[in-house]
C-alpha positions as CSV (number, residue, x, y, z in Angstrom):
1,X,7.2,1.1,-9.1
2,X,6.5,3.0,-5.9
3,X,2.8,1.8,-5.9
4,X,4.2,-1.9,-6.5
5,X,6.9,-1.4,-3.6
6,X,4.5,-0.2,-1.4
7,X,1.4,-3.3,-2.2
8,X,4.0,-5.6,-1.5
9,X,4.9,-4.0,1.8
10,X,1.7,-4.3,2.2
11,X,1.1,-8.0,2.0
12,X,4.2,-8.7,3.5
13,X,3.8,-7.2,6.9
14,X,0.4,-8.5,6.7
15,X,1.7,-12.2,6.2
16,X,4.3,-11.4,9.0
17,X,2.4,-10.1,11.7
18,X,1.0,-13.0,11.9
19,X,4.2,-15.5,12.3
20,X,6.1,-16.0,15.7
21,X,9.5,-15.2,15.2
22,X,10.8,-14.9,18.7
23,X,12.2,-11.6,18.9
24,X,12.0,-8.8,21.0
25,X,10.6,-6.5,18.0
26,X,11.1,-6.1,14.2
27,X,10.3,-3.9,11.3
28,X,10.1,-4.5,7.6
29,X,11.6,-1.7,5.4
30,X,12.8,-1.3,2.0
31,X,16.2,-0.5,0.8
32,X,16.1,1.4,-2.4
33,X,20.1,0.5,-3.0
34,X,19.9,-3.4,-2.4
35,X,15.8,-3.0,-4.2
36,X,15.4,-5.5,-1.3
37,X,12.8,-5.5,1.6
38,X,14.9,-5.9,5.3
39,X,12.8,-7.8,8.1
40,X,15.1,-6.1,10.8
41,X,15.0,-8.3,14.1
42,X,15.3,-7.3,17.6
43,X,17.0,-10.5,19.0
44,X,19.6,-11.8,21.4
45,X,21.9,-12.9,18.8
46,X,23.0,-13.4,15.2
47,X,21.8,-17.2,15.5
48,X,18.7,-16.3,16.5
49,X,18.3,-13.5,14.1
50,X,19.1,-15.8,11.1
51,X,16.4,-18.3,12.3
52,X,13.8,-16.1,12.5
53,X,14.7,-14.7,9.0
54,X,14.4,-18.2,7.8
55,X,11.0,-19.0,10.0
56,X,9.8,-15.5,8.3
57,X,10.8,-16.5,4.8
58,X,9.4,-20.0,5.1
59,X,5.5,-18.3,6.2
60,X,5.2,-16.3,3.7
61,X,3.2,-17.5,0.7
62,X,4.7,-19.0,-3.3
63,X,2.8,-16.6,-4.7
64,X,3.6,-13.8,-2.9
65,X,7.1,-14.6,-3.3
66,X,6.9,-15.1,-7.0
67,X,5.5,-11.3,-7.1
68,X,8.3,-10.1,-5.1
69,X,10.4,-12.1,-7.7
70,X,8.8,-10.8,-10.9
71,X,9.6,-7.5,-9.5
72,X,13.3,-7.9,-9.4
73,X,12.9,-7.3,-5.4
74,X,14.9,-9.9,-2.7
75,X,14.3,-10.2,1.3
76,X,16.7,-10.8,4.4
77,X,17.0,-10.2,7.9
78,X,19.1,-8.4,9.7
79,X,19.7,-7.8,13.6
80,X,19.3,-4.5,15.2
């Protein structure tokens, strides 16, 4: 699962890099307790956060969302 988990991190900071969100910064983890990648967002505030989650969520590919599905794995943002 660790190889899968890390692939996927893989393609998804790839697909991300490449969309303006807005923000100051941001960094894509995974959290092990909520088995869900976090797109953590530097931004001014919890407005803009959530549309950049959304703008972020809307970029990246069907199919690589139906692999993060298949694995049992969700995504959000979060402000830092």
């Amino acid at each position: 699962m660790a190889t899968d988990i890390e692939e996927l991190h893989h393609k998804l900071t790839d697909c991300l890099n490449t969309v303006k969100l807005g923000v100051a910064g941001r960094m894509l983890y995974y959290d092990t307790e909520q088995e869900m990648f976090i797109l953590s967002l530097h931004s001014t505030s919890p407005e803009k956060t959530q549309e950049a989650a959304v703008l972020a969520w809307d970029n990246i590919p069907e199919k690589l969302k139906s692999e993060l599905q298949e694995a049992g794995i969700g995504f959000a943002g979060k402000q830092i």
